[in-house]
Every structure is written in C-alpha cells, then in structure tokens.
C-alpha positions in Angstrom: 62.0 32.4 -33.5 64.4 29.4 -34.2 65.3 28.3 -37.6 63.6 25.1 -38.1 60.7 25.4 -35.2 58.1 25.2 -37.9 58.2 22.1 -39.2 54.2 21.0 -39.4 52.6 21.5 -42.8 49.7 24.7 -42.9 46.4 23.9 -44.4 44.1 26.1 -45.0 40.6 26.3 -43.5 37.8 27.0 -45.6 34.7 25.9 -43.8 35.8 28.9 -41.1 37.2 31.6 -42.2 39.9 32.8 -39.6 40.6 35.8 -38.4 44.1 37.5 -37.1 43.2 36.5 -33.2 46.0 33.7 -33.4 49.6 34.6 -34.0 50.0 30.8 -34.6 48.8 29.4 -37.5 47.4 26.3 -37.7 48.7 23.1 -38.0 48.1 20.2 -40.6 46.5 18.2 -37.3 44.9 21.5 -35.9 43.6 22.4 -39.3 42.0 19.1 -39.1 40.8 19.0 -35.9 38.9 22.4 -37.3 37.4 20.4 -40.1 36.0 17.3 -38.2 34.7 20.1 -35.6 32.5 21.9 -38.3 31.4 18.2 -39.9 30.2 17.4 -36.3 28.3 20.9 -35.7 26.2 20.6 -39.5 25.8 17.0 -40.1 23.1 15.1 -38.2 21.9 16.8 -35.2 24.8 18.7 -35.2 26.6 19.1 -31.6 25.7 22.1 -29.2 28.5 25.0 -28.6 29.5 23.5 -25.0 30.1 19.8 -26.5 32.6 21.6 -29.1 34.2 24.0 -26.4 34.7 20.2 -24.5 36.1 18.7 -27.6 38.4 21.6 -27.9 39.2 21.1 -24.1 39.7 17.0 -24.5 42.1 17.1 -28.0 44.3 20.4 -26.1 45.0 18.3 -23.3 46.1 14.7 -25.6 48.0 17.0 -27.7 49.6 18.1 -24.5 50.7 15.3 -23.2 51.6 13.2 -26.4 53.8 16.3 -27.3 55.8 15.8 -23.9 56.0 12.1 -24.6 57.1 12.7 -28.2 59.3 15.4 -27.2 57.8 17.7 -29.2 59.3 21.1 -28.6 56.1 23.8 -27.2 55.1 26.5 -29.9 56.7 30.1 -29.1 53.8 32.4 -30.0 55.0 35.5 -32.2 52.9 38.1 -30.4 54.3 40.5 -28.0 54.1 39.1 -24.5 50.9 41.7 -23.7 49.0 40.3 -25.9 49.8 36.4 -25.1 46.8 35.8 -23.0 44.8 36.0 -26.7 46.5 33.0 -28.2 44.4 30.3 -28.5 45.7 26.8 -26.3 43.6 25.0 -28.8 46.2 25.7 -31.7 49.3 26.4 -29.5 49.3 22.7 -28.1 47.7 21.0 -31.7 51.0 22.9 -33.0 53.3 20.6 -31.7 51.6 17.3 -33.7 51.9 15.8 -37.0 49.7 13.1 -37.8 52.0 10.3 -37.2 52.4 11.5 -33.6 48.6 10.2 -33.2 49.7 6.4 -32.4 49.0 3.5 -30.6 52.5 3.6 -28.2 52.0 7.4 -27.4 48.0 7.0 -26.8 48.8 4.2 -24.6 51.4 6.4 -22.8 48.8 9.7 -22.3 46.5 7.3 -20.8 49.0 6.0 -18.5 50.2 9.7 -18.2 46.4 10.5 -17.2 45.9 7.8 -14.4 49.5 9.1 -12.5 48.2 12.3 -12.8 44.8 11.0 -10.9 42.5 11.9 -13.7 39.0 10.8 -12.6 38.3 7.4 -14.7 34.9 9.6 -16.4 37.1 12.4 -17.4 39.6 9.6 -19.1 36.7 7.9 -20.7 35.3 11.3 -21.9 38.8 12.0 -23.1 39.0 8.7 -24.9 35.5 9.2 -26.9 37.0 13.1 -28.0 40.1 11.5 -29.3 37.9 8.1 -30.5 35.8 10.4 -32.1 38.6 12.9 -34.2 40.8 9.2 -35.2 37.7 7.4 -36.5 37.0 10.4 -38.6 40.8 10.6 -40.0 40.5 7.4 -41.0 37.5 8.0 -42.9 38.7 10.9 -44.7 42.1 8.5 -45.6 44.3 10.8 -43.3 45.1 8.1 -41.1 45.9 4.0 -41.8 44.5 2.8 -38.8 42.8 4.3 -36.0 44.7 3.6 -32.7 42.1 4.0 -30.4 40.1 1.2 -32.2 40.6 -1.6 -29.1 40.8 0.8 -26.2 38.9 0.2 -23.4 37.3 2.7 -21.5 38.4 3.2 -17.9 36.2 1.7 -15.2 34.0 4.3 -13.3 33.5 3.6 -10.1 30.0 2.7 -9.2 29.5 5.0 -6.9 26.4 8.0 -5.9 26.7 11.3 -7.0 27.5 14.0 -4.8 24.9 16.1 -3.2 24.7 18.5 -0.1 22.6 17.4 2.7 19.8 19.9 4.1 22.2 21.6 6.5 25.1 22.3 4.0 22.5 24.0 1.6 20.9 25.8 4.7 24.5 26.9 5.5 25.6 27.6 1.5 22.5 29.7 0.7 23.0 31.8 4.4 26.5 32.7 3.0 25.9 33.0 -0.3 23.3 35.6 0.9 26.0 37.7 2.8 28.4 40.0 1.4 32.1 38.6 0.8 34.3 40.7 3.1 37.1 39.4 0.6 36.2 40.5 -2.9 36.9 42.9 -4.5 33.1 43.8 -5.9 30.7 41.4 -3.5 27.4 41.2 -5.2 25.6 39.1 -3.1 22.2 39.4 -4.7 23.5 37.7 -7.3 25.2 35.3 -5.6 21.4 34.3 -4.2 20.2 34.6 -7.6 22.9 31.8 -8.8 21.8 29.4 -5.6 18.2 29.7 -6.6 18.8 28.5 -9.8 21.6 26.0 -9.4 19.6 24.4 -6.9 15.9 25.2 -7.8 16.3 24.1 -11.1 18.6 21.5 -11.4 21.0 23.3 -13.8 24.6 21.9 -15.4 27.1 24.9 -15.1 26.9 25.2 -18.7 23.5 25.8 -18.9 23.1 27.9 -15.9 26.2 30.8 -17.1 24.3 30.2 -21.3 21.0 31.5 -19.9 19.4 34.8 -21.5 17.3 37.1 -19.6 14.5 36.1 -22.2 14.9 32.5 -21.3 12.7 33.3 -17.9 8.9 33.9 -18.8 6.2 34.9 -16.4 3.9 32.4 -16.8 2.5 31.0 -14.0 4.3 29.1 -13.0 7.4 31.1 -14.2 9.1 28.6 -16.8 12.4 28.2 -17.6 13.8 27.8 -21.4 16.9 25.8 -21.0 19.1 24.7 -23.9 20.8 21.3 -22.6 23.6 18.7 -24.4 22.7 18.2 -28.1 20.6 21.6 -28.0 18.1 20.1 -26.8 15.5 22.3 -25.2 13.7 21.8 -21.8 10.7 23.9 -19.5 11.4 24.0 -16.3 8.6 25.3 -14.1 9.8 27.6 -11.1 9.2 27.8 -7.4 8.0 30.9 -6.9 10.9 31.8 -4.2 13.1 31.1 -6.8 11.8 34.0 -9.3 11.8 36.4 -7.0 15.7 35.7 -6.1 16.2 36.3 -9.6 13.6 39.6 -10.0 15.6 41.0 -7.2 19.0 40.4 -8.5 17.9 41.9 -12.1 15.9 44.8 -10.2 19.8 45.3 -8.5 21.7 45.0 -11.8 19.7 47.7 -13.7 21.0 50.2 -10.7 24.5 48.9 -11.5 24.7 48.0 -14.6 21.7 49.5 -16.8 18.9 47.9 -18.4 19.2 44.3 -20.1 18.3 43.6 -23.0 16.0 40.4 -23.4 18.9 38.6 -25.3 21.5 39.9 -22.8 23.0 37.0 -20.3 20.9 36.1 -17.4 23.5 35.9 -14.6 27.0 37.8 -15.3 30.0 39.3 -13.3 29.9 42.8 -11.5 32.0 44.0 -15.1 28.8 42.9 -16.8 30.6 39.7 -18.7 29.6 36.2 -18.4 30.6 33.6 -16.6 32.8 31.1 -17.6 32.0 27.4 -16.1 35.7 27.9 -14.4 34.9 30.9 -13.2 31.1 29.7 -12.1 32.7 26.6 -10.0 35.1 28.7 -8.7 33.0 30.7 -7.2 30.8 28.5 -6.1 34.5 26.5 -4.0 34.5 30.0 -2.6 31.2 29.8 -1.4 31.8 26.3 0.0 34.9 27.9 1.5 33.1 30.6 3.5 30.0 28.2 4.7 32.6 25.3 5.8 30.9 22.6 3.5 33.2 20.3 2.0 33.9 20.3 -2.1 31.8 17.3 -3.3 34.1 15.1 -6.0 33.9 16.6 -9.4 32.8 20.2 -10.4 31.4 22.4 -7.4 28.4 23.6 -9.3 27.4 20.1 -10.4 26.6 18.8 -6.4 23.6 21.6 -6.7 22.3 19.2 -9.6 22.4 16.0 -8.0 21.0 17.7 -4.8 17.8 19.0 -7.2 17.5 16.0 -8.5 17.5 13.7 -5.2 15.4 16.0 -3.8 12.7 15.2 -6.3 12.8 11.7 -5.8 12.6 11.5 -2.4 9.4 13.7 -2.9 8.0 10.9 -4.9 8.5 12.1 -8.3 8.4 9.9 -10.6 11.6 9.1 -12.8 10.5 10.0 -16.0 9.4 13.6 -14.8 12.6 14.0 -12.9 14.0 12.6 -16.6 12.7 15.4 -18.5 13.6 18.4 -15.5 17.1 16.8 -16.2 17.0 16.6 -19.6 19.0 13.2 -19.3 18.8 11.6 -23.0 18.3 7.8 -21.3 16.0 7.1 -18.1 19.5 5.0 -17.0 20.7 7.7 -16.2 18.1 9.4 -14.2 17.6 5.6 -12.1 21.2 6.4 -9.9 19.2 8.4 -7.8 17.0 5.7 -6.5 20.3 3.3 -5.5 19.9 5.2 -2.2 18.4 4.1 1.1 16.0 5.4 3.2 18.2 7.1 5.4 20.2 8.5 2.7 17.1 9.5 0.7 16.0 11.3 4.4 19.3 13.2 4.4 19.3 14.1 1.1 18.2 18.0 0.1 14.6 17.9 -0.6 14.2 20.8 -3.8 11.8 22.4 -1.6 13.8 23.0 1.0 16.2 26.0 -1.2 12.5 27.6 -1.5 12.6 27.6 2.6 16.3 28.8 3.2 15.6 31.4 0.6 13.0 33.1 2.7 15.1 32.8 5.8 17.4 34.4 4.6 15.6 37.4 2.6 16.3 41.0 4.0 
C-alpha cells in the first residue's frame, strides 16, 4: 500500500460492534456516518432496514463524487483480490473524506455533477435530504461549523403521472412471465408468476415484495397479506383469490426443489434459495419486459406494477383513503396523483382485477 495513503483519522465504533468483513477500516466521516445511522434506527420511530440500506446508498454515492471533485485518491482495499467482492462500498468510498471535504463549493459541484450525469430530479432531492439529514446532525453533535446544505433547494420534479402498464402490456407481461426463459440458466417460471401476482395484485414497493416471509401470508378468508412498509409500518392487504393460488403453486414447486420453508423463511427467493435483492428483483423484471416487448416505464421496473395496482383501484371506484391504506402512503397527497388522469386514461389504465383474469389464462 503507499506510504502516506492513510491519512483520515479512525474512530472507533461502539454502538456496533464490527466485525473483520471489512479490510478497510473506517474512517473519521464513515465512523460518523455509523453513529448518526444507529441514532436514526433507536430514537423516535426509529427508521426501517430499507430507509438505512438507502441512506447507505445516498452518502456512498456524495462521497463518490465529492472525492473525484476533491481529488481524493480511491481506497486500495488490503484483501486479496478473491475476496474483494466482500468489501463494503459504504466504507471504501466514505474512506476517501474528511470532514472538511463536506462543503458548500464541492456540494454544489456533486449536484451539478448529478444533473450532467441525468440523475432524475427525485433521486437528487432524495439525495439532498440523505446528505441534509447526516450535515444537520454533525452540526448538532459540534463536528461541523455550519451545515452546507442549509439553503439548498431541492430539485424541481416534474409534475408528471406515474408510470403504469396498460391492460395489454400486463396481459402480454404475465403470458411471458408464465413461460419458461429459453435464456437462463435455471428458468423458474412458477415463480416468476408468483412475483406478477404479487407485484401487481397487491400493490407492492420492490422492497417490500423481496422482505416478505412465508408467514407474512395467512389463510384467512380473504387471504391477508402482512406487509412491513417505509417507517415499519405495517399494512393488511386482502388477496384476490387468483393471486394465492399463484403463490400456493409456486411454494408447492419450491418444496420439490428446494425443501420445506420454514414460516420465517423468505417468501419469494432465487432458484439457489437466496433472496432477492431490489437490483436483482428489477432486473428481472427489465428481462421480463424484454421478452414480452413492453417498454421500461421511467424509474424502477418493479415500481410500474405499483402504480398500475393502484390506478386500477381508482378507476374501480375505490375511494382514496382505502386505496391510501392498500398503499400504505403516510399522506392522502400522495395517493390523490392518481385521480389527475382522464377518462380515457383512467379506461386504459390496468384495472387490479384484470392480473386475476390474465392469471387464469394463462394457468396450465
């Protein structure tokens, strides 16, 4: 390693202990960045795992690109180069930082970085609040002078409808989805049905859809759904019928493959019996897209299965505040985008019973 390449003071952690995973230790802004993380997850309401993996996500990539702009030189890790693919990107790009790197000039310049690179104005704002969030607290604790995302403004979002497939794109998604990829390597395509049926027959964020236990479906009638949302926050979802038995046959399937789940085991998980990750789940689902010859909606693949769920229930008649709690949307704001649609759009739009009609179509 070169003389000199360790130049950032190490603090120790005591709120989590570490363990040897990370050949790099951490960093005075890393170790940090660990602190206000556990203050967020027991103080309050605390914060939910996938708000912290998205925090992690948000302060890698600033520390990222302020590095480059500070030309800060990237951390060598000191395992052997078999092992690399351990190393966690959280600490590796945090690495590069001191605290003084965190100003107003090379904020400015990440944000400018951001809009060349075509960063969609909601993941810059979301961005923003991760970094808003970690400066506001450095101050508080007297690590920083001033914060120097105090007078930023958000980026403007575009007022524009979310993206949902139309009744023939989900016709044409669940048909291949239900059909055996000549391309992979182990096609499963009872699960693949089993993921369709709940993505769009429940209205499910990626995050909440690839976190789902097998004990998280009970056989009431109607079947409910437990789902743990933003802010752990927990939500029923009643099933359609056609949707349960996707998923019965998918588990009946696994068990032959894989053995016998256990009730805390993960509902929906890779031939290699692992979970998901939400790349891997929208990935998949770009694949299926692929194959069916449905364009990618804007933003993440899985999420157009939401909004079509959720338009679908409005154009049913549904009114806001149930389609509100299905969501599990903290403010009926956010829930009233669906109804800035027109007739014809709200005709066009993928009625949630409609999945429960392709999914019998298609059954073998």
């Amino acid at each position: 390693m070169p003389a000199g390449l360790w130049c950032y003071p190490v603090m120790e952690v005591k709120s989590r202990p570490r363990d040897d995973r990370n050949a790099v230790p951490l960093s005075k802004v890393a170790a940090l960045a660990e602190e206000w993380l556990d203050e967020r997850r027991t103080i309050g309401r605390g914060i939910s795992s996938q708000t912290e993996s998205a925090y992690r996500r948000d302060l890698t990539n600033w520390a990222k690109l302020i590095a480059e702009i500070a030309d800060k030189p990237e951390i060598e890790p000191l395992r052997s180069p078999e092992s690399r693919e351990k190393d966690d990107p959280f600490v590796l790009a945090l690495a590069r930082l001191d605290i003084a790197d965190l100003s107003l000039g090379n904020v400015k310049r990440a944000l400018a970085q951001m809009a060349r690179l075509e960063y969609a104005p909601a993941s810059r704002g979301r961005m923003l609040a991760a970094l808003r969030g970690f400066c506001k607290w450095l101050v508080m604790e007297g690590h920083m002078v001033t914060d120097p995302t105090l007078h930023l403004v958000n980026p403007s979002i575009p007022n524009r409808m979310p993206s949902a497939f139309l009744a023939s794109e989900l016709e044409a998604i669940v048909r291949t989805a239900s059909q055996a990829d000549p391309n992979a390597r182990l096609p499963w395509p009872m699960r693949d049905r089993a993921l369709v049926a709940l993505l769009a027959g429940a209205g499910l964020r990626a995050s909440e859809c690839i976190n789902l236990k097998i004990a998280d479906l009970s056989r009431e009638n109607p079947a409910i759904l437990k789902v743990t949302g933003k802010g752990n926050k927990q939500r029923r979802i009643p099933l359609p019928a056609e949707v349960v038995e996707a998923i019965d046959e998918y588990l009946a399937e696994r068990t032959v493959r894989l053995g016998e789940p256990s009730p805390a085991d993960t509902l929906v998980v890779r031939p290699n019996g692992k979970s998901f990750t939400r790349e891997s789940l929208n990935y998949h689902v770009y694949k299926w897209l692929l194959r069916a010859g449905v364009h990618k909606p804007e933003g993440e693949a899985a999420h157009a299965f939401r909004h079509t769920y959720a338009k679908g229930l409005v154009a049913n008649g549904v009114a806001l505040s149930s389609v509100q709690a299905l969501l599990g949307h903290a403010s009926l704001n956010t829930t009233q985008v669906y109804l800035r649609m027109t007739g014809a759009e709200l005709n066009e739009a993928v009625q949630a019973a409609e999945v429960r009609q392709y999914l019998r179509s298609t059954k073998t």
